[in-house]
C-alpha positions as CSV (number, residue, x, y, z in Angstrom):
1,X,-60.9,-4.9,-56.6
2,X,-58.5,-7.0,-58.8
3,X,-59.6,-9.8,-60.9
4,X,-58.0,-12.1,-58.7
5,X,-60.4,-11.5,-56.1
6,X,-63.8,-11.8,-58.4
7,X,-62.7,-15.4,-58.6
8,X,-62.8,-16.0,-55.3
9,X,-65.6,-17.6,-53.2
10,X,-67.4,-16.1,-50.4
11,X,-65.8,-18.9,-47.9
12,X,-62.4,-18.1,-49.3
13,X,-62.8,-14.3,-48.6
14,X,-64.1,-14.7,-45.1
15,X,-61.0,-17.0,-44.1
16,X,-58.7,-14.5,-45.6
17,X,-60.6,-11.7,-43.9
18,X,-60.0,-13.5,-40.2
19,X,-57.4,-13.2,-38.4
20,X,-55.0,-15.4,-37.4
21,X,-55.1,-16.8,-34.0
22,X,-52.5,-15.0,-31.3
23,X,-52.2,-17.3,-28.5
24,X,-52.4,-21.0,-27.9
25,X,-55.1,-20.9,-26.2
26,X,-57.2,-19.3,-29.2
27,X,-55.1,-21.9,-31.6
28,X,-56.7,-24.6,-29.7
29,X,-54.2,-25.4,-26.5
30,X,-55.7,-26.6,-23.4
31,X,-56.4,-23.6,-20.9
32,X,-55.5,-25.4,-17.4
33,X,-51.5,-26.0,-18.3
34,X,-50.5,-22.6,-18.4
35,X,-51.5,-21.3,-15.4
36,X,-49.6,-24.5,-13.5
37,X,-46.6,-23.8,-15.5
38,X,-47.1,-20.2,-14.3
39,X,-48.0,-21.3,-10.5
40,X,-44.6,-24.0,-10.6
41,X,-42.2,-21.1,-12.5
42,X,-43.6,-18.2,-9.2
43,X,-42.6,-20.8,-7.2
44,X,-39.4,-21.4,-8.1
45,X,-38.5,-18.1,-8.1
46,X,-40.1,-17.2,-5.0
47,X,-37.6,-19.8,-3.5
48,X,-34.7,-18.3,-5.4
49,X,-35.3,-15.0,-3.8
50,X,-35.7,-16.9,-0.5
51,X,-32.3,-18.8,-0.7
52,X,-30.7,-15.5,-1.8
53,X,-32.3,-13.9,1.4
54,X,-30.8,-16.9,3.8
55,X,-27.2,-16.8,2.0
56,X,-27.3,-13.0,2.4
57,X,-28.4,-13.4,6.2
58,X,-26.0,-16.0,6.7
59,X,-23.3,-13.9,5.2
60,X,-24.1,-10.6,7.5
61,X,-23.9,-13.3,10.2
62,X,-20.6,-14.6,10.1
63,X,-19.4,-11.2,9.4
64,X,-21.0,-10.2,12.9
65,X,-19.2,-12.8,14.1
66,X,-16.0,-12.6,12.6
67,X,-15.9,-8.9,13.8
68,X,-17.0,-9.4,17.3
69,X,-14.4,-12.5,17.5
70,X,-11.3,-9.8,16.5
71,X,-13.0,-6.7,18.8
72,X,-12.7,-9.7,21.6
73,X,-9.6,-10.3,20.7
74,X,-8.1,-6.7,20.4
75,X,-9.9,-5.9,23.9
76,X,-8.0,-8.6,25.7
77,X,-4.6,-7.7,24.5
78,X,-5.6,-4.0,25.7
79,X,-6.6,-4.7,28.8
80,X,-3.5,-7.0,29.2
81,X,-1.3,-4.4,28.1
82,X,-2.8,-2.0,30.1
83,X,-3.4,-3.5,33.4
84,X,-0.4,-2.8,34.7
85,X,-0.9,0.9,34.1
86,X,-1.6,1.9,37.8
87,X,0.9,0.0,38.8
88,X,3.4,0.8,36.7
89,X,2.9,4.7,37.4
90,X,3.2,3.8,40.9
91,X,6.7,2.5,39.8
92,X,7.5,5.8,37.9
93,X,8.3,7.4,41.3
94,X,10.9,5.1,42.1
95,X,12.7,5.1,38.8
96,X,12.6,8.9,39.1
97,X,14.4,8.7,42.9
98,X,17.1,6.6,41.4
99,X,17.7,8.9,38.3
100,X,17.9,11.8,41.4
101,X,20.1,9.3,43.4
102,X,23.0,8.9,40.6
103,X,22.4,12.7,39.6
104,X,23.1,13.8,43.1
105,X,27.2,13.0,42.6
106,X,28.8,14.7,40.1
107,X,31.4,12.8,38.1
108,X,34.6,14.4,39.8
109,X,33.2,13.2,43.1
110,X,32.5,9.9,41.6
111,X,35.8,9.4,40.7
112,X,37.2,10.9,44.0
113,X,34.7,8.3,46.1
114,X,35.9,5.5,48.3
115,X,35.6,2.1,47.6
116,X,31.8,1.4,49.4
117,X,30.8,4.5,47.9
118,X,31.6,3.3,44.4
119,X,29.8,0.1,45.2
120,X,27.0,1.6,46.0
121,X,26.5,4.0,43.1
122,X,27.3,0.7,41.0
123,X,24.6,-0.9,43.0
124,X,21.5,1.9,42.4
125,X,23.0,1.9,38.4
126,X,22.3,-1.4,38.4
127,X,18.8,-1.5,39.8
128,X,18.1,1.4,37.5
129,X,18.7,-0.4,34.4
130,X,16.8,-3.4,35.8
131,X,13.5,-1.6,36.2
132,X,14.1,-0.1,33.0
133,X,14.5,-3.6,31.3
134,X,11.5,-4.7,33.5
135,X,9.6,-1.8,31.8
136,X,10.2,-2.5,28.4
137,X,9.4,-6.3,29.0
138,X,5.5,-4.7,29.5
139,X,6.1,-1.9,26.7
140,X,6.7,0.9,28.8
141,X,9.2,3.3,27.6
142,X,10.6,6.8,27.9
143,X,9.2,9.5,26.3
144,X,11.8,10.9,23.7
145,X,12.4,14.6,24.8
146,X,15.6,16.3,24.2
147,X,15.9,17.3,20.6
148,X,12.4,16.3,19.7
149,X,9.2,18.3,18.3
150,X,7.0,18.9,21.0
151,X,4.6,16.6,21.6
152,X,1.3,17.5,23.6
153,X,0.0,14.1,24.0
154,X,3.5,13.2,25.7
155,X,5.0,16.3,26.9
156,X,3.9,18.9,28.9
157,X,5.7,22.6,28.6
158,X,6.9,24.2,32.0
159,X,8.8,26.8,30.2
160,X,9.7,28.5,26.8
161,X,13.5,29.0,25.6
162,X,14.0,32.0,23.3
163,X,16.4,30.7,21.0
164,X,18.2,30.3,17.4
165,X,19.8,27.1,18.1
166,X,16.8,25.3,18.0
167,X,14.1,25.6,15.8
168,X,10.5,26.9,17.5
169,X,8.4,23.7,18.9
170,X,11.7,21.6,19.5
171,X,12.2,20.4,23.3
172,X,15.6,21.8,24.5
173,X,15.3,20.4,28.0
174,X,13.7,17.7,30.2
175,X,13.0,18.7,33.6
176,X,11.2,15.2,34.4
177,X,11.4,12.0,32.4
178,X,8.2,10.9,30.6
179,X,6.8,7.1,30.0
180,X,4.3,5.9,27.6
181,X,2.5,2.6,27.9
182,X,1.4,1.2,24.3
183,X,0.5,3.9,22.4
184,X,-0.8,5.7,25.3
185,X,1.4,7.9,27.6
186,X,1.6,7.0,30.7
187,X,3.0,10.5,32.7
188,X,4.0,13.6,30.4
189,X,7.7,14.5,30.2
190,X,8.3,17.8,32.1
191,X,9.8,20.0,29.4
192,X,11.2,23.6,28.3
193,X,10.6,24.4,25.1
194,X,12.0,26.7,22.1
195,X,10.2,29.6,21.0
196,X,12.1,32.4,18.7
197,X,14.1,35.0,19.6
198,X,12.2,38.5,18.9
């Protein structure tokens, strides 16, 4: 012990020797306010989380909702633009007897025809085109054969062409037309196909 703390009384030493007081409630503060303040501060954030629930449900909500209103939307313009399928392969049958019709007379007799005849191979090219143009009105279009890869959601192989001309895969000749509706087809084209020579 130092000198310093001879001098000292006993009163002095037992303040020095306590510690000093940690909360406010040991300092002397009134016991009842904190837990309000506690009670008032869960409350508010119980709330907070609350709200943040609702927004979050509301949120998911019109999401739902927006997505139902476009799956609504993208259903009716696929069943308008496919209604007409049945029909329209119905129709197929006729545009193929015209495409027979005009195929039936070569050019040489064409040219060689009398008058009516003329008229009435003008008349069935004429109604031909028509149907065709009626056909693209409601997106119905021939299949692209002749020259293109094979296809096996739009053509359908009779036969194979050994050949060098043509690379493998590639149609080389259409034995029936093909039509797609939309994106979906609508009767296969009747194709040969090239294979290579060997």
């Amino acid at each position: 012990m130092s000198m310093a703390d001879d001098t000292k009384s006993p009163e002095q030493t037992a303040a020095a020797e306590k510690p000093a007081p940690e909360t406010e409630t040991e300092a002397g503060a009134q016991p009842e306010e904190a837990p309000e303040i506690d009670a008032r501060d869960l409350e508010i954030v119980k709330l907070k989380e609350e709200a943040g629930a609702l927004k979050e449900r509301l949120l998911r909500t019109a999401a739902d909702m927006d997505n139902l209103r476009k799956r609504a939307e993208r259903e009716k313009a696929e069943a308008t633009l496919y209604a007409a399928t049945n029909f329209a392969r119905d129709l197929l049958s006729v545009a193929d007897n015209m495409s027979r019709a005009l195929a039936a007379l070569p050019a040489e007799a064409r040219e060689k025809a009398d008058e009516a005849t003329k008229n009435l191979l003008a008349g069935v090219e004429l109604t031909e085109r028509e149907l065709l143009k009626v056909f693209e009105r409601y997106n119905i279009r021939k299949v692209e054969t002749v020259g293109a890869k094979f296809d096996p959601n739009f053509h359908q192989a009779l036969f194979e062409i050994p050949t060098k001309d043509h690379p493998p895969g590639t149609v080389v000749q259409e034995m029936q037309s093909g039509f797609a509706i939309g994106d979906r087809c609508l009767r296969p084209a009747m194709v040969g196909v090239a294979k290579a020579e060997g």
